[in-house]
C-alpha positions in Angstrom: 1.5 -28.7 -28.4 -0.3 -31.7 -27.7 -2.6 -32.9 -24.9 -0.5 -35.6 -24.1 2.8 -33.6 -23.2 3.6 -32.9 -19.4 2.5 -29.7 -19.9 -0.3 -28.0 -17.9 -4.0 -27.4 -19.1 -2.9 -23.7 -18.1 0.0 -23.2 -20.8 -2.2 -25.0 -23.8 -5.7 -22.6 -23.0 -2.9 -19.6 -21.9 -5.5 -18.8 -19.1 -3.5 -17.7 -15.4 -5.2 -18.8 -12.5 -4.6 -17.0 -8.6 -2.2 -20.2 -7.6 0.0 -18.8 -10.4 0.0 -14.9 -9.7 0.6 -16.0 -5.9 3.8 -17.5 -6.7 4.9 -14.6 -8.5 7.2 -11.9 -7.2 6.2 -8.5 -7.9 7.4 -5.0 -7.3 6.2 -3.0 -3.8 7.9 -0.3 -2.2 11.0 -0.4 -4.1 11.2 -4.4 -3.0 10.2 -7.8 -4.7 8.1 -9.7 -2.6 5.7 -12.4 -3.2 1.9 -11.9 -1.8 0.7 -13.4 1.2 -2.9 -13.5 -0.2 -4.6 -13.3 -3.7 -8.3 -12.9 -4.0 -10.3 -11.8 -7.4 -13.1 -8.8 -6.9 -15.5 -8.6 -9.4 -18.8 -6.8 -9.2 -21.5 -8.3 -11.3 -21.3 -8.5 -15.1 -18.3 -5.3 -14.6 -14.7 -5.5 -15.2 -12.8 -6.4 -11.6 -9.1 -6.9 -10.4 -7.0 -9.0 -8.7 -6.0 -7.8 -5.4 -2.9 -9.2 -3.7 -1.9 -8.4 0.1 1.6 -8.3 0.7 3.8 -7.7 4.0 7.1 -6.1 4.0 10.0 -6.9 6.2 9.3 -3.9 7.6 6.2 -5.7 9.4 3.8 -3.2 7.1 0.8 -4.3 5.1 0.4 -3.6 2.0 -2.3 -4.5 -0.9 -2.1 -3.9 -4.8 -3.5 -4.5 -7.7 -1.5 -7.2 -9.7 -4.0 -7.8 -12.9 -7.6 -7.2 -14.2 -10.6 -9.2 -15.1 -12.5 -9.2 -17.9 -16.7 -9.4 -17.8 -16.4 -13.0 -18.1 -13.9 -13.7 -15.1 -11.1 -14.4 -17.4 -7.8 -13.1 -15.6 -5.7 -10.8 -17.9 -2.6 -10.1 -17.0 
């Protein structure tokens, strides 16, 4: 791969940012459903999460985690 291709910065450092675990679908109550927010918790110099909130047809909230975070803030997934 080279920097001049169309592709993003994303796909050439293979770092995941929250704009690309919001568009994903994932897996909640036997339903895929994309999240309705995605936020990053991560108390100082410890491991965090990535929380996502989610709403079901059913008109229930729900949140889950979708991936962790490493001491630096790097998003693993």
């Amino acid at each position: 791969m080279f920097l001049n291709t169309p592709e993003s910065v994303n796909s050439l450092t293979n770092m995941v940012s929250l704009e690309d675990l919001a568009r994903k679908e994932y897996e909640v109550e036997g339903r895929r459903l994309k999240p309705s927010k995605v936020w990053k918790v991560q108390p100082k110099g410890r491991k965090g999460f990535v929380m996502a909130l989610f709403k079901t047809p059913d008109g229930k909230t729900v949140r889950k985690v979708i991936a962790k975070v490493d001491e630096q803030g790097n998003i693993i997934t």
